[in-house]
TORPA-4810 file (N, C-alpha, C, O; in nm, 3 decimals):
<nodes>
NODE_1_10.796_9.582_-4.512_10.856_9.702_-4.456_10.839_9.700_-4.305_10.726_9.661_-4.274_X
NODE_2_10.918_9.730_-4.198_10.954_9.686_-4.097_10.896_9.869_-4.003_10.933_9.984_-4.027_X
NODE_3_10.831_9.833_-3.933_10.787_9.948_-3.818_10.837_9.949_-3.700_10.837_9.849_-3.628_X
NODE_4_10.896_10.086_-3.659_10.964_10.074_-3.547_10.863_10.127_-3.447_10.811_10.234_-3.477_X
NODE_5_10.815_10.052_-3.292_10.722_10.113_-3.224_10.804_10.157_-3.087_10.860_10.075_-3.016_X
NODE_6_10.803_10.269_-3.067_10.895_10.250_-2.923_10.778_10.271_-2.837_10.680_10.340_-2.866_X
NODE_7_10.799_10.194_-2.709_10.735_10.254_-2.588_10.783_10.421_-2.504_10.886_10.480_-2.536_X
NODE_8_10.730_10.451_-2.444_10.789_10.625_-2.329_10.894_10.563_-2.300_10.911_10.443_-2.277_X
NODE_9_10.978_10.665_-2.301_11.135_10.606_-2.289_11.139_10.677_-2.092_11.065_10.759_-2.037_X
NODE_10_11.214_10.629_-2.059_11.240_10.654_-1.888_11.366_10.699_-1.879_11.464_10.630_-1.853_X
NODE_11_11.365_10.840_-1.906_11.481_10.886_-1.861_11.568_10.940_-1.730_11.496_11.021_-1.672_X
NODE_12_11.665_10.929_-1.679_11.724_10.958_-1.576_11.831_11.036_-1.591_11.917_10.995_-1.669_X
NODE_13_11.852_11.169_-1.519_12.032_11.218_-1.544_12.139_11.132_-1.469_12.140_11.074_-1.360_X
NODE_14_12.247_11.149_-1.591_12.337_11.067_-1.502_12.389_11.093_-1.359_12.414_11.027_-1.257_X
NODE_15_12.395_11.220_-1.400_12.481_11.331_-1.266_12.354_11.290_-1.147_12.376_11.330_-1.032_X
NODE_16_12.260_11.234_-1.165_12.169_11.109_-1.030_12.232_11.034_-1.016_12.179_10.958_-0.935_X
NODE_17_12.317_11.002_-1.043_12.377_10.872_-1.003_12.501_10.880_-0.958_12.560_10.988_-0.950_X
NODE_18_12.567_10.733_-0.915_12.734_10.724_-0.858_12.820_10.728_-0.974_12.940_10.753_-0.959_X
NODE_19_12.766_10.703_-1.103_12.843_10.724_-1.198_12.885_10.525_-1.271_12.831_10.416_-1.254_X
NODE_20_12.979_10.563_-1.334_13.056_10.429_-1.366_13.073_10.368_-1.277_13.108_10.420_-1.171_X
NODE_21_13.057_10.253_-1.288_13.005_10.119_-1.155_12.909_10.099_-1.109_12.894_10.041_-1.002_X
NODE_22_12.796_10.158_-1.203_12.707_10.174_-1.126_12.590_10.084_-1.201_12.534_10.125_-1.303_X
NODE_23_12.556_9.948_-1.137_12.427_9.899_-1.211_12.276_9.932_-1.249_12.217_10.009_-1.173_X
NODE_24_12.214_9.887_-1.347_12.118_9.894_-1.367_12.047_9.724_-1.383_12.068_9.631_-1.460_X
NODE_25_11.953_9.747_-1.266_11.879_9.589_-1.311_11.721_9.631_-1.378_11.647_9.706_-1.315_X
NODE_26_11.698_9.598_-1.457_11.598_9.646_-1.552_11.442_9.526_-1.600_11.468_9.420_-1.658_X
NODE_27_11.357_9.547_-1.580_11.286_9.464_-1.605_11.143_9.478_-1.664_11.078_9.537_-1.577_X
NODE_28_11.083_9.459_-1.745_10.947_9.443_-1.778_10.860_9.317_-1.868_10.908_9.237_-1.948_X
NODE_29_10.719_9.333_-1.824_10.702_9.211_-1.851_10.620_9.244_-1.995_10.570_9.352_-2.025_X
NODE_30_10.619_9.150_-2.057_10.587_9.162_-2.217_10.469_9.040_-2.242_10.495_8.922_-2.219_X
NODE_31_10.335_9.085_-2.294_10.249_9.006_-2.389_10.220_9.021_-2.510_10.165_9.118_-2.563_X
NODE_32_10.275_8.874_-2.579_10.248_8.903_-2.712_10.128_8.902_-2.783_10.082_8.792_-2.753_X
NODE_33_10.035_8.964_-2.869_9.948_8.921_-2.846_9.854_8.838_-2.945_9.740_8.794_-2.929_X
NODE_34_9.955_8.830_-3.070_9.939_8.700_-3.160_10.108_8.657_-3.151_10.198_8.703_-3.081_X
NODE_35_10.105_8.542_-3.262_10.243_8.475_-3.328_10.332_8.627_-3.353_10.294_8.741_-3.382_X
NODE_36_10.460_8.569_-3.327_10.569_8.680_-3.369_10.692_8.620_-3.417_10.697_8.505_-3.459_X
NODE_37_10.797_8.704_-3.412_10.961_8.719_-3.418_11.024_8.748_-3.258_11.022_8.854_-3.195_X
NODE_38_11.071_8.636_-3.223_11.115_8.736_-3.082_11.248_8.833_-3.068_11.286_8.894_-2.967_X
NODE_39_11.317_8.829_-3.216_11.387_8.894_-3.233_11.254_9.120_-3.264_11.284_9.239_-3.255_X
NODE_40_11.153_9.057_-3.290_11.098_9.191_-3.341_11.100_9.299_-3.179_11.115_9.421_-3.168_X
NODE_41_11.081_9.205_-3.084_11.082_9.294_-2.933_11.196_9.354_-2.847_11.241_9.273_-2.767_X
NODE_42_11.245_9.458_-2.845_11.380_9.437_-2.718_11.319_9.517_-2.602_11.215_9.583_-2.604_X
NODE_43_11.401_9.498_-2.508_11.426_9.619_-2.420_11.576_9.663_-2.449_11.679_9.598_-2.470_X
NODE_44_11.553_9.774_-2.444_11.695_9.881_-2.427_11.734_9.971_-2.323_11.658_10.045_-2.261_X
NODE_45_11.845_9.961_-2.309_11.944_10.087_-2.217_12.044_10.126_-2.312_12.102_10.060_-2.397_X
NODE_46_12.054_10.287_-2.272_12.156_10.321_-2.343_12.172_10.460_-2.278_12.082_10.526_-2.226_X
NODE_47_12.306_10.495_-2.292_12.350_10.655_-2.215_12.375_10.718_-2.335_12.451_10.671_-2.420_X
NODE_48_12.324_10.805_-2.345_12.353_10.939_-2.458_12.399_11.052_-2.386_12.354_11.096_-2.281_X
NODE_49_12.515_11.106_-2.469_12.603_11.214_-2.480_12.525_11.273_-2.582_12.476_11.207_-2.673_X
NODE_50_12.507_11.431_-2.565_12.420_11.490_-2.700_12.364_11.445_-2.776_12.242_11.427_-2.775_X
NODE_51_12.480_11.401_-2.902_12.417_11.369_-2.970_12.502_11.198_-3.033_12.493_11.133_-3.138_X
NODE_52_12.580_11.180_-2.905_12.681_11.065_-2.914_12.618_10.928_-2.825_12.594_10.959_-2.708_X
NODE_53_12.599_10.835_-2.847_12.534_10.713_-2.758_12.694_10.635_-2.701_12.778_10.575_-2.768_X
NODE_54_12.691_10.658_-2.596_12.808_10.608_-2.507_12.803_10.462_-2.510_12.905_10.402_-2.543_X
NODE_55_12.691_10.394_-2.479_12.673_10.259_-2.470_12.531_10.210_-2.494_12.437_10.288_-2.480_X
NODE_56_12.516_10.113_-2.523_12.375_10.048_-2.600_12.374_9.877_-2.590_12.444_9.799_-2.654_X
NODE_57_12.278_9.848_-2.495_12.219_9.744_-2.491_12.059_9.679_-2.510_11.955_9.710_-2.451_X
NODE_58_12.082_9.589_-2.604_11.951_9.535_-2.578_11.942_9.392_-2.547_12.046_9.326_-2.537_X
NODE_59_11.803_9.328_-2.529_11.794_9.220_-2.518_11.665_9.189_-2.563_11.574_9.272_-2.560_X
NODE_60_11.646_9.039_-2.615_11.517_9.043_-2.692_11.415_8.892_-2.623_11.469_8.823_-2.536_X
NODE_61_11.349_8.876_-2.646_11.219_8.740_-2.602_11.293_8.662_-2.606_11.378_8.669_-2.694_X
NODE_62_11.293_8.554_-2.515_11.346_8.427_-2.539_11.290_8.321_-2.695_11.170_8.322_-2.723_X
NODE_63_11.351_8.269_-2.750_11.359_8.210_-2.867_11.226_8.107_-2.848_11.134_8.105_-2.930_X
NODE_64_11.229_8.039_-2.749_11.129_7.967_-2.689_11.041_7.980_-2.535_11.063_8.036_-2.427_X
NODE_65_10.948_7.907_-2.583_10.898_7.909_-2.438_10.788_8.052_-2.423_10.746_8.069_-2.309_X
NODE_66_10.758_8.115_-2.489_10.702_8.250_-2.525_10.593_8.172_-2.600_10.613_8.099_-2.697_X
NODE_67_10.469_8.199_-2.538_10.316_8.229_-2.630_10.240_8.336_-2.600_10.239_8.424_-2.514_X
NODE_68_10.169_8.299_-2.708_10.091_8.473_-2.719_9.963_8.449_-2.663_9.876_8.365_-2.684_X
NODE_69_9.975_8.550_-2.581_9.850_8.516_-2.479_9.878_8.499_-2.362_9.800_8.452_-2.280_X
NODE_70_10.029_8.546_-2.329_10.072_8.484_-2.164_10.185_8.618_-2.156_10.249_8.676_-2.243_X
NODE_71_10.178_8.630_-2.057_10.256_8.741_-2.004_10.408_8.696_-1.954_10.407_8.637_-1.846_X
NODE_72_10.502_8.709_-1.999_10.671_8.712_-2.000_10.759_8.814_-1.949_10.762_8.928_-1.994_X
NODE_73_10.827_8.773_-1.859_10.925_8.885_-1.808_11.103_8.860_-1.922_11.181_8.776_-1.967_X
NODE_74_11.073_9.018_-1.909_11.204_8.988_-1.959_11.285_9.102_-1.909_11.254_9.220_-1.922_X
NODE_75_11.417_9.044_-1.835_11.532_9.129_-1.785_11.686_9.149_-1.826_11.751_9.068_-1.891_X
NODE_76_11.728_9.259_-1.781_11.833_9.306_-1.796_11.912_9.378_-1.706_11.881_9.485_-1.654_X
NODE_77_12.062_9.289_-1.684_12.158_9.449_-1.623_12.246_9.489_-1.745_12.278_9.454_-1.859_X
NODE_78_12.265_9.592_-1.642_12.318_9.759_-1.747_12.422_9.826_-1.637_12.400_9.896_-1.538_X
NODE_79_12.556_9.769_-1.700_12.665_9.827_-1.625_12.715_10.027_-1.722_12.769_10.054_-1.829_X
NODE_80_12.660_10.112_-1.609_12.692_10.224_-1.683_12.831_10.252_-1.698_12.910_10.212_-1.613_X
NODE_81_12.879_10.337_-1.830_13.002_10.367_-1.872_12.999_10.475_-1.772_12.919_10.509_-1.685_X
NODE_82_13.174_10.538_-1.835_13.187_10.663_-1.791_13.128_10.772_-1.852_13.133_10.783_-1.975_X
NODE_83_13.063_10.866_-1.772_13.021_10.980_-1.855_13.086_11.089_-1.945_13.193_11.124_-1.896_X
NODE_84_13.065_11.137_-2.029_13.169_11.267_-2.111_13.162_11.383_-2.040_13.257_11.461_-2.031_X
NODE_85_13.001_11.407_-1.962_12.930_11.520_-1.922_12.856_11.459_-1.838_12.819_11.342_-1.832_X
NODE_86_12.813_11.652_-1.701_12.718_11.598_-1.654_12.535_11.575_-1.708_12.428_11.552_-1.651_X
NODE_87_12.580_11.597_-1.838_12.436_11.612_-1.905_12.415_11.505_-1.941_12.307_11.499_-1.999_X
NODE_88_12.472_11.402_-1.937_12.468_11.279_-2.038_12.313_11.207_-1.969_12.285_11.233_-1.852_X
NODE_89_12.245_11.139_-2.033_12.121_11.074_-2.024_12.116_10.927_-2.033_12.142_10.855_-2.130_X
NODE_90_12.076_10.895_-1.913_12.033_10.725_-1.918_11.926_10.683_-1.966_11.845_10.755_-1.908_X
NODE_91_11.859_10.607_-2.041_11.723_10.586_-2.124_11.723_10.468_-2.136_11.817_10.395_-2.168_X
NODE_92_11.575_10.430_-2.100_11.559_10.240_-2.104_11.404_10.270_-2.175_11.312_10.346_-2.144_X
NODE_93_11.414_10.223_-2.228_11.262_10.173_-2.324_11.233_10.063_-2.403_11.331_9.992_-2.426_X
NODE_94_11.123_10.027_-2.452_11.101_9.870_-2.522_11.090_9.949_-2.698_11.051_10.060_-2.736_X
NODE_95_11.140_9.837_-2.767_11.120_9.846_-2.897_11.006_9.731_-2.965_10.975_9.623_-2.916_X
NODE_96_10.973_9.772_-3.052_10.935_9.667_-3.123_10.918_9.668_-3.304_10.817_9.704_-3.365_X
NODE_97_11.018_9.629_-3.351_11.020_9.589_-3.494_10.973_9.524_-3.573_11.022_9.512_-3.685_X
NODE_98_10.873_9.469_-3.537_10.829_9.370_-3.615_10.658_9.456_-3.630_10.636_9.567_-3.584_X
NODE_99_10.548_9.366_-3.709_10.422_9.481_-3.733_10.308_9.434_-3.662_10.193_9.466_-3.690_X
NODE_100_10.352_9.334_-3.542_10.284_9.235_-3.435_10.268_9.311_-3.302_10.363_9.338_-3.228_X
NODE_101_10.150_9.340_-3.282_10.161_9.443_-3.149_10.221_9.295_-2.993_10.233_9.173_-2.983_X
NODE_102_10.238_9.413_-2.913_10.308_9.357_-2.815_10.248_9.465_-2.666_10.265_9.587_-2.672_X
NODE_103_10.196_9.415_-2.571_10.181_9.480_-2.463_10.309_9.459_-2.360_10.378_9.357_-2.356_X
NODE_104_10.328_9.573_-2.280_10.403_9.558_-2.173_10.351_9.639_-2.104_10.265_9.720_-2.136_X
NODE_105_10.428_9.614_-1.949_10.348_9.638_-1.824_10.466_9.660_-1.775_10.566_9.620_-1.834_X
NODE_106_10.476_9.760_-1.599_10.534_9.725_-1.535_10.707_9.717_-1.570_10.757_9.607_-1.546_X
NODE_107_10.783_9.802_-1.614_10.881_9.843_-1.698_10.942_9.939_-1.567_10.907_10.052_-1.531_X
NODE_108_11.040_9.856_-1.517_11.099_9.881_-1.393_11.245_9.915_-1.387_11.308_9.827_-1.445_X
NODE_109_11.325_10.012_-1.338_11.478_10.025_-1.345_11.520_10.063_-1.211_11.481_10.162_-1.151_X
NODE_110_11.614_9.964_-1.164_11.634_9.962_-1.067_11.771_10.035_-1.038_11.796_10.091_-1.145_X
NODE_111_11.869_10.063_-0.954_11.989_10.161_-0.947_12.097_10.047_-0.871_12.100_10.066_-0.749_X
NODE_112_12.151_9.980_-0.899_12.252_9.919_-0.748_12.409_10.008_-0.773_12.500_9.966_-0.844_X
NODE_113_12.408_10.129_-0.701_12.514_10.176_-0.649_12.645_10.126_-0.597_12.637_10.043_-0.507_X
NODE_114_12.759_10.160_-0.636_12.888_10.140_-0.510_12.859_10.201_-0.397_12.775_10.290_-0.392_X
NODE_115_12.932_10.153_-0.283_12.925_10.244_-0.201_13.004_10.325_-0.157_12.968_10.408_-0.073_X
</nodes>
C-alpha cells in the first residue's frame, strides 16, 4: 500500500505575478536516505483555480546516478498558464510515494518575468 508524504507546499498568488509568460525555475535538493524508486519522489508545480488545477507538473530523481546517502539536486521550469481568476494559486511542493523516507533542503522558486 503506497503513502503519500507531501512536504509544506509554497504558495504564491497569481495576481503576484506578470501572469502567462511567466517562468518558474524551481529547485531543491533531495537525500535519499536508504535504496528507493526514483519514480516514488517528485517535485511539483501546479496553478489551482478553486477547486480546478489549471496545470500540473512534475518531475522525478534521475533513474541513475542517485545514492542514498548523497545529496541530489533536482530541477524544474514551470511555464505558467493563463489564469481563470485573480485568486488562482501557484503551489510547488515535493511528493513522495513510495514508504522510503527522503530529506530535502533548500526548495527554491524562482520568478523570471516578461518585461
Amino acid at each position: 500500500d503506497s503513502i503519500l508524504d507531501y512536504s509544506p507546499t509554497l504558495v504564491k498568488e497569481y495576481s503576484e505575478t506578470k501572469g502567462a509568460n511567466t517562468w518558474l525555475r524551481i529547485s531543491v535538493q533531495v537525500y535519499p536516505i536508504s535504496n528507493f524508486n526514483p519514480q516514488d519522489f517528485a517535485l511539483v508545480a501546479c496553478v489551482q483555480s478553486a477547486d480546478e488545477l489549471l496545470k500540473y507538473k512534475e518531475v522525478w530523481l534521475p533513474a541513475t546516478g542517485i545514492c542514498p546517502g548523497n545529496w541530489t539536486m533536482v530541477r524544474m521550469d514551470y511555464l505558467l498558464p493563463s489564469a481563470k481568476t485573480k485568486d488562482d494559486k501557484i503551489k510547488v511542493y515535493c511528493l513522495n510515494r513510495g514508504a522510503r523516507p527522503f530529506l530535502i533542503d533548500n526548495l527554491i522558486v524562482e520568478l523570471w518575468e516578461p518585461k
